[in-house]
BAFI-3210 file (N, C-alpha, C; in Angstrom, 3 decimals, decimal comma, padded with zeros to 6 digits):
// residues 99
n [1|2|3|4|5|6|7|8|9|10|11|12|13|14|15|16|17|18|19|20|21|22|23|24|25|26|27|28|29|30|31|32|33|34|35|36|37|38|39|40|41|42|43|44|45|46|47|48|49|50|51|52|53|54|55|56|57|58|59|60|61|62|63|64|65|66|67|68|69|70|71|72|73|74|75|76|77|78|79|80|81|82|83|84|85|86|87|88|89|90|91|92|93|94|95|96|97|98|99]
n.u [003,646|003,374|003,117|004,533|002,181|002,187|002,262|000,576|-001,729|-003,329|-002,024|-002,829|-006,065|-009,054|-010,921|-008,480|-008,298|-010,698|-010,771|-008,268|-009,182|-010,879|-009,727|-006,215|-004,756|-004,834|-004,082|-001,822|000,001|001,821|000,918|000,237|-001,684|-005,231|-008,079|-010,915|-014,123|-016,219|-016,170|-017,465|-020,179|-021,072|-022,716|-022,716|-023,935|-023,351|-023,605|-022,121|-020,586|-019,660|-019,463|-016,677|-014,974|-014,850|-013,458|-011,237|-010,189|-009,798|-007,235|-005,961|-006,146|-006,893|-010,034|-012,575|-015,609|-017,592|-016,693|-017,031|-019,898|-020,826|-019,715|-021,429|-023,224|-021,917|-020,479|-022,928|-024,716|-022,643|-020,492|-018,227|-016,095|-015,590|-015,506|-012,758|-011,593|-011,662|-010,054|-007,632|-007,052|-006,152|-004,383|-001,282|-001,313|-001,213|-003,473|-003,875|-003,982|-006,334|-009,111]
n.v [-007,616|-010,513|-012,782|-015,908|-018,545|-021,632|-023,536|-023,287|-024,007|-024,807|-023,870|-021,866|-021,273|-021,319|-018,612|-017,652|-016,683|-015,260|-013,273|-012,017|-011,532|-009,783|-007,386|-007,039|-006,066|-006,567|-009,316|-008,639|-006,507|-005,113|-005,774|-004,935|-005,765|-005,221|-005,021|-006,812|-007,168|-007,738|-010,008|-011,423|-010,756|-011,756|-014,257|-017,581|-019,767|-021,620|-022,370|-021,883|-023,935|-026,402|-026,061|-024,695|-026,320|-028,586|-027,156|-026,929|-029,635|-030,360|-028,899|-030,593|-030,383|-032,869|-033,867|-035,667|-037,435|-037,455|-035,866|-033,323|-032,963|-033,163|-030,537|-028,064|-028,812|-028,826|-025,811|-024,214|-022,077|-020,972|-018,355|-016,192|-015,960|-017,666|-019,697|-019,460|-019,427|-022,041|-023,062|-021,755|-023,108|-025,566|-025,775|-027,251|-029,036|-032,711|-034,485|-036,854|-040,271|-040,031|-042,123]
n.w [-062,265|-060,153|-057,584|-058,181|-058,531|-058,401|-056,928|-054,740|-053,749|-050,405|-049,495|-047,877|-046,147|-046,875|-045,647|-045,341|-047,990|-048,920|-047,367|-048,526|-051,391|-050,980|-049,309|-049,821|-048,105|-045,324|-045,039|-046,315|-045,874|-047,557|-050,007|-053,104|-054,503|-056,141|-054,455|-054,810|-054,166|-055,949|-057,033|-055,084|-055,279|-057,823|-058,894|-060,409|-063,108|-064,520|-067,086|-069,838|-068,975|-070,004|-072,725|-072,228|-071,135|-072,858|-075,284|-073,789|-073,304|-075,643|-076,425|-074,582|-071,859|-069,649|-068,940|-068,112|-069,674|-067,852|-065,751|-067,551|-067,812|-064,569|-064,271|-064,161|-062,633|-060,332|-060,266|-060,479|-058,697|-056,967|-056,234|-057,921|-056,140|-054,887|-057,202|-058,169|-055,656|-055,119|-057,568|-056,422|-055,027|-055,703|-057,258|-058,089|-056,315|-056,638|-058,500|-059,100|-060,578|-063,804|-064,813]
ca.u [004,428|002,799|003,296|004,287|001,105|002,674|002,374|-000,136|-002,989|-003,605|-000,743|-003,371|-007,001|-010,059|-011,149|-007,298|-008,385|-012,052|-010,172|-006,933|-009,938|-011,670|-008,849|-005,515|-003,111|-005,832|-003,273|-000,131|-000,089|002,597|000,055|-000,187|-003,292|-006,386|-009,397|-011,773|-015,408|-017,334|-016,802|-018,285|-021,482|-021,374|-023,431|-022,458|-024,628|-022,697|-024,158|-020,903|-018,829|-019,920|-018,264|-015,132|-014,311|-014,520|-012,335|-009,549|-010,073|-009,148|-006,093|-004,983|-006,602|-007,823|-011,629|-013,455|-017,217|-018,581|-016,472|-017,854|-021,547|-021,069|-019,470|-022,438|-023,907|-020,718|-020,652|-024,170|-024,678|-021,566|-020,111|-016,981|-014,548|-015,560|-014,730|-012,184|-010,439|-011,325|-009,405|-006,359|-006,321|-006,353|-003,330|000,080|-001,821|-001,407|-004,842|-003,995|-004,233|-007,552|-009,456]
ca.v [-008,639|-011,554|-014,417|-017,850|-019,464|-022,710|-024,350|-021,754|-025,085|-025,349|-023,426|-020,874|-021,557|-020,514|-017,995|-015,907|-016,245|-014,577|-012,198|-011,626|-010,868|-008,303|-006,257|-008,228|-005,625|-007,286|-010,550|-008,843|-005,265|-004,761|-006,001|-004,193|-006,340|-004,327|-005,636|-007,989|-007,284|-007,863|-011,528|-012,285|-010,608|-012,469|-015,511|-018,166|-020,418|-022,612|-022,403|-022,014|-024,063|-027,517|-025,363|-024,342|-027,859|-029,343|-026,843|-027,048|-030,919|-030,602|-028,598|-031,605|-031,124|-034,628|-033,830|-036,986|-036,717|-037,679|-034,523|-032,269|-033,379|-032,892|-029,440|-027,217|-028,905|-028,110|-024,103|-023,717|-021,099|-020,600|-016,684|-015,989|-015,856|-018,886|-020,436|-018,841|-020,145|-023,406|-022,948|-021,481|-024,300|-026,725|-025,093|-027,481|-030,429|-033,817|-034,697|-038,402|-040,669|-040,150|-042,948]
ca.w [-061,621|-059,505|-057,209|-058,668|-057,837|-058,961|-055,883|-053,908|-053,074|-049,801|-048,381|-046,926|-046,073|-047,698|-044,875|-045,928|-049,449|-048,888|-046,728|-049,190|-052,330|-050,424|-048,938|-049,779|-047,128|-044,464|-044,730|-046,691|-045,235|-048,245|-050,931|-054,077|-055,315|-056,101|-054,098|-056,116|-053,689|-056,545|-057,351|-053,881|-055,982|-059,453|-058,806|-061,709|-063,603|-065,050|-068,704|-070,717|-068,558|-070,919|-074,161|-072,121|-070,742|-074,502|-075,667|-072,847|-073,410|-077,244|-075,850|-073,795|-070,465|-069,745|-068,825|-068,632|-070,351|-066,499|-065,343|-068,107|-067,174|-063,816|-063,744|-064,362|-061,297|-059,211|-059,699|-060,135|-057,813|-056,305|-056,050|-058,967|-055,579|-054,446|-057,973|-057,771|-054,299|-055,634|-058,322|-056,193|-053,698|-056,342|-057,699|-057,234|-055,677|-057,553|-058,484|-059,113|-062,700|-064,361|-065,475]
c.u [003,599|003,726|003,677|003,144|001,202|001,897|001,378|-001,101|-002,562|-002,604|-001,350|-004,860|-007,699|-010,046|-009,838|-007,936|-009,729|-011,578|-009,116|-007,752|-010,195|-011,244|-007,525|-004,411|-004,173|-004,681|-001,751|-000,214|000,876|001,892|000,083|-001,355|-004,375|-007,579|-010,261|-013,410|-016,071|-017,477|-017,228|-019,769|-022,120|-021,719|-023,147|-023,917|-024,445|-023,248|-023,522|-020,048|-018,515|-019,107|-016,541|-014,014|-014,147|-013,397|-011,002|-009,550|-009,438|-008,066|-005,276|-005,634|-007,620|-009,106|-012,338|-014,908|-018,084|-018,042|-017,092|-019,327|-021,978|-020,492|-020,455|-022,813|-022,985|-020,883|-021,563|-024,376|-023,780|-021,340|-018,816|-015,643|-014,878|-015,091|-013,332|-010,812|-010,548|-010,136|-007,301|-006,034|-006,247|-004,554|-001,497|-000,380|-001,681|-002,843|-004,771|-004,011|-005,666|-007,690|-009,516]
c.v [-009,222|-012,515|-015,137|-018,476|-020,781|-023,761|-023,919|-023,030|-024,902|-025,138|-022,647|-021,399|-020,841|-019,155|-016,995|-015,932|-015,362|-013,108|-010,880|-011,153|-009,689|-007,042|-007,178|-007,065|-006,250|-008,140|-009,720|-007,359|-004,222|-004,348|-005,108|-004,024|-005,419|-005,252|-005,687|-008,151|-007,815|-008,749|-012,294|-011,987|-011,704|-014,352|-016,528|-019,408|-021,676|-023,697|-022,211|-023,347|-026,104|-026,873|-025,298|-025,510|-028,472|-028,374|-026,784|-028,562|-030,914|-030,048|-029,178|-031,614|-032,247|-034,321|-035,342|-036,717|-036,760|-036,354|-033,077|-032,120|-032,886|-030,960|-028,215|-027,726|-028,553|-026,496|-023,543|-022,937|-020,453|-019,105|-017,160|-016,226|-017,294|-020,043|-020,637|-019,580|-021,493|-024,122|-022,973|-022,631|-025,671|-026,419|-026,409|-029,023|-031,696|-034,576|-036,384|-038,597|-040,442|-041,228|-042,864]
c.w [-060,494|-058,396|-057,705|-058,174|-058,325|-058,264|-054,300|-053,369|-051,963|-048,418|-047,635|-047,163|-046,732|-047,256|-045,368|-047,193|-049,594|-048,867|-048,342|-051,026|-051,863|-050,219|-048,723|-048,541|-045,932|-044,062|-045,177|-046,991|-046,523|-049,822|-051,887|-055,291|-055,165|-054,616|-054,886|-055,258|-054,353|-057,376|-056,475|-054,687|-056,677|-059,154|-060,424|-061,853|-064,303|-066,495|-069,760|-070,327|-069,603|-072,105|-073,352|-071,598|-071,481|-074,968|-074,945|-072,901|-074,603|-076,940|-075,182|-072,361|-070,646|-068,635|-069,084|-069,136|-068,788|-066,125|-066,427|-067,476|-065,907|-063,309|-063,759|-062,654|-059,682|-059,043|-059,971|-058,713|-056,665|-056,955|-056,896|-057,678|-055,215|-055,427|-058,063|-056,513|-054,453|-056,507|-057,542|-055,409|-054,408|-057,007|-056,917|-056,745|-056,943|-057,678|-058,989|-060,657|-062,427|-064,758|-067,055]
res [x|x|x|x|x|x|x|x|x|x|x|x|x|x|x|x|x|x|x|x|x|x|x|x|x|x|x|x|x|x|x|x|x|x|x|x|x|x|x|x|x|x|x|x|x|x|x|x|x|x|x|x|x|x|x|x|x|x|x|x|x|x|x|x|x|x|x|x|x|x|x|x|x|x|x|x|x|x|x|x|x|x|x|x|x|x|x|x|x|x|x|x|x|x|x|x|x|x|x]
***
């Protein structure tokens, strides 16, 4: 059993989310989440992420071919939590029409 992270963007800053991976009773003393240290490690490369954006595009997410192209160069060397809190703070936000 979880959160709703429906609506989770932007309601807490990065800095808790670093925090709330590492050691989540740090922020929520109640917490029952494991701690996740070791996607501050996992350095990405972003050498699949061209396959996994075509197939969540054929699924309906609307991926434009300029956003495929450019996402390798986005989490090229970013850390798994840092994808990660991107991910969560994106979460809920209206990202506008696509072209």
């Amino acid at each position: 059993t979880g959160p709703d992270l429906t609506n989770l963007g932007r309601k807490y800053s990065d800095q808790w989310h670093i925090i709330h991976l590492r050691n989540p009773r740090d922020v929520v003393p109640t917490s029952i989440m494991p701690s996740y240290p070791w996607l501050f490690e996992q350095v990405l490369d972003g050498e699949d992420i061209d396959a996994k954006l075509i197939a969540l595009r054929k699924l309906g997410v609307p991926y434009s071919d300029k956003e495929i192209k450019q996402a390798r160069l986005e989490v090229n060397g970013k850390t798994k939590a840092q994808a990660l809190i991107a991910y969560l703070q994106s979460l809920g936000q209206d990202q506008g029409v696509r072209p």
